[in-house]
N, C-alpha and C positions, 0 to 999 in steps of 0.2 A: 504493500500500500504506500512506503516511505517511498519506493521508487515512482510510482505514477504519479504523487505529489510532486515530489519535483520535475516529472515530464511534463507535466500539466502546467507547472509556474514558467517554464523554462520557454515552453511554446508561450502562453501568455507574454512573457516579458520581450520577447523578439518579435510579438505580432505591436505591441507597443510601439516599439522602435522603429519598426516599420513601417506602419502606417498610421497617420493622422486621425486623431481624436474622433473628427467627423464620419471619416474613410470606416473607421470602427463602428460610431453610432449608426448608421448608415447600413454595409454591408452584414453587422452580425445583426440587426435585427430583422432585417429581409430575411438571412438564412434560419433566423428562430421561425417567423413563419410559415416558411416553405415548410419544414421539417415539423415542428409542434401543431400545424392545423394541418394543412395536408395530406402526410402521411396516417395518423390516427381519422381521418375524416375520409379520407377514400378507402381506408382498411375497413371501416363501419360498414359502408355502403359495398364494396366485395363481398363482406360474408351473403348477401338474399343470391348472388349469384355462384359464390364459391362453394358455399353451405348451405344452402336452402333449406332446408327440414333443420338444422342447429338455429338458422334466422327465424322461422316460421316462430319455431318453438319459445324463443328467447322476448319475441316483440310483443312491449306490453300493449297496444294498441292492434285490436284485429286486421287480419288479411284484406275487407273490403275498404278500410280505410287508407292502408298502406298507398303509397304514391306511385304512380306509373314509370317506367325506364324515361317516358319522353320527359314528366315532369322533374327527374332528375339530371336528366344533361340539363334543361332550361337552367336548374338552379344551377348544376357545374357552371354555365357562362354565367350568370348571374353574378354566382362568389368570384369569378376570376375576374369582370370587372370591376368590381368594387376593390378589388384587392388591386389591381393596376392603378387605381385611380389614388388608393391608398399612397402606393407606389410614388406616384408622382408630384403628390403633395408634399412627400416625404424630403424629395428630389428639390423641390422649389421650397422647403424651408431649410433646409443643409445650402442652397445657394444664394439664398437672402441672411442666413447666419456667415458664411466664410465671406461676401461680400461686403458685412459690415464689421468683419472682423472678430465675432463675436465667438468666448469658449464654448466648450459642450456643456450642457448643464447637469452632465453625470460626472460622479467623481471617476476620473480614469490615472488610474495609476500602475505603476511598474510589478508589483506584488497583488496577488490574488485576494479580493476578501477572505475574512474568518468564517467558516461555517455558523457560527453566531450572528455577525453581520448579517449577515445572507437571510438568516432565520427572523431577527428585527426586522429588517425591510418589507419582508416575503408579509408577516403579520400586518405591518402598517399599510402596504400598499392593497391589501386584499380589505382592511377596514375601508380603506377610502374609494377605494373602490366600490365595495356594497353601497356604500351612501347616495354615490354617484349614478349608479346604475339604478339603483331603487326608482331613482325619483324622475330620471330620464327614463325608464322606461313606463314609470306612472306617467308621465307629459303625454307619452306615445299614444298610451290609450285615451286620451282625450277624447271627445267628442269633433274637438276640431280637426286632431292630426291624426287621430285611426285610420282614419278612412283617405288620405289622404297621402298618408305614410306609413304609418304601422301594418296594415292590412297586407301587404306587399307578405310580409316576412309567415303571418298569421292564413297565405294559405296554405303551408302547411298543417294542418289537422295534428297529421301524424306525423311530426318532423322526423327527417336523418339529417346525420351528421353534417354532410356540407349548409343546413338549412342554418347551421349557427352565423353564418354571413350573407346569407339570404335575404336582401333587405334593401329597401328605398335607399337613395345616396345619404340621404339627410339621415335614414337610424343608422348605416353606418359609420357616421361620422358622429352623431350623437352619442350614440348610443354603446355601440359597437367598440368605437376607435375612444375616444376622450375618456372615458369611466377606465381603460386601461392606460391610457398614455399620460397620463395629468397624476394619478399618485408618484409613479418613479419621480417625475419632474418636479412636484411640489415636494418629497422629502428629499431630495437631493441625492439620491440611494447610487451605490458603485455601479457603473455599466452592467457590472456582471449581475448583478442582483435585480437591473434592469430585468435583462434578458432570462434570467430565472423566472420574475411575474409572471412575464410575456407567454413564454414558453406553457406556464402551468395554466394558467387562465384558456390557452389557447386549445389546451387537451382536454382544459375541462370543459370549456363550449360544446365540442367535438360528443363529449361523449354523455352531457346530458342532454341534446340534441339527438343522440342517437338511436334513440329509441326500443332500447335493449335492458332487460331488465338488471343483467350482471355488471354494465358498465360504470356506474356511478350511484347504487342504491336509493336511498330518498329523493334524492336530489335530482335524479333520472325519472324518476315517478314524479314529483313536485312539477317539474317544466313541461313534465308528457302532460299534468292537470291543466297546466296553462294553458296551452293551446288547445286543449280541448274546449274550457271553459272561458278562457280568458279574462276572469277576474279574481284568480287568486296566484300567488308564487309570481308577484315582481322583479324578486330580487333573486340574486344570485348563491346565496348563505341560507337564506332563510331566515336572520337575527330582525331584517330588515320588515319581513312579513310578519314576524311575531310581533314587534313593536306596533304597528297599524295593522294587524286582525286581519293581514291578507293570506293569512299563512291556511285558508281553508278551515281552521277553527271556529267553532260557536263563539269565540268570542269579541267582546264588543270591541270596535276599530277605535286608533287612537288616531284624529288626522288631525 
């Protein structure tokens, strides 16, 4: 284990020296996406055609409900625009920061965080996060922006996995991108701890979207309730639904 530690600090501190802050912020979090949504969100949707009778078996939501091959390429382009678009915002806010000269706003440094670090951040950034997310995706079901916006993401019934980016440009940039991207940024957390959020958040989309009961336990059931019902499980934890009585309990809402 002492030798992969220092292989790992050793790559680290010569990807430093190599390339710029930006070059960093930049390239590894494109590659956390590729790899942390991607790969677990097209493995989801493999298993109805790899496994059939294992998928049948596992999907908490019935056969008739389940989504057609065509309505799953639609959302394949779907998420891959939205994700290029992601892309290029990305692209033009890295070129309006190196043109005014401005640092990265992660700490980036020569030595690897502490596994402690990592764990403070991972904690604070997933609180700020529910908060965020709660309340933008309360906006969403609006009267005014339902139908307008949110509805996009909500026809799925019975979501899979790629349906976690499935979504009007506006929720995913609402909704989707800022509720992630805005805690690393406002506590100031190491790149790396960035790209740990990133990466975890992104698996967990994936697989409470997926519609399988083994994937992500309560939490896989709570978001399969969402869309079924659409007025309970806003948030992403659940702390966020116990507090205002959206958590599908008898009990009384706190707004």
């Amino acid at each position: 284990m002492g030798l992969l530690d220092h292989s790992l600090s050793s790559l680290w501190t010569a990807a430093v020296h190599t390339y710029s802050p930006r070059q960093l912020e930049f390239w590894g979090t494109l590659a956390v996406q590729l790899i942390f949504f991607w790969v677990p969100a097209l493995g989801f949707v493999a298993l109805d055609f790899v496994f059939p009778s294992f998928s049948a078996k596992h999907k908490i939501q019935p056969a008739p409900k389940q989504p057609t091959a065509t309505e799953i390429w639609h959302c394949f382009w779907v998420v891959l625009r939205n994700q290029l678009q992601s892309v290029a915002t990305g692209l033009l806010l890295v070129a309006v920061s190196v043109a005014r000269d401005e640092p990265s706003r992660f700490r980036i440094t020569t030595t690897l965080p502490s596994l402690f670090e990592v764990a403070v951040g991972l904690l604070g950034c997933a609180a700020l996060r529910e908060v965020m997310f709660y309340y933008a995706h309360r906006l969403l079901h609006s009267r005014r922006l339902y139908g307008r916006v949110h509805k996009v993401h909500h026809e799925f019934t019975a979501p899979v996995a790629l349906a976690a980016q499935y979504a009007h440009p506006i929720e995913q940039l609402v909704a989707n991108t800022l509720p992630v991207a805005l805690p690393p940024l406002i506590l100031g957390v190491h790149i790396v701890t960035m790209w740990a959020f990133v990466g975890v958040v992104l698996v967990e989309t994936a697989a409470v979207h997926s519609g399988y009961d083994f994937a992500g336990g309560p939490a896989v059931r709570a978001h399969d309730a969402h869309h079924e019902r659409f007025t309970v499980h806003y948030g992403a934890y659940g702390w966020m639904d116990w507090l205002h009585g959206t958590d599908g309990s008898r009990r009384k809402k706190v707004e």
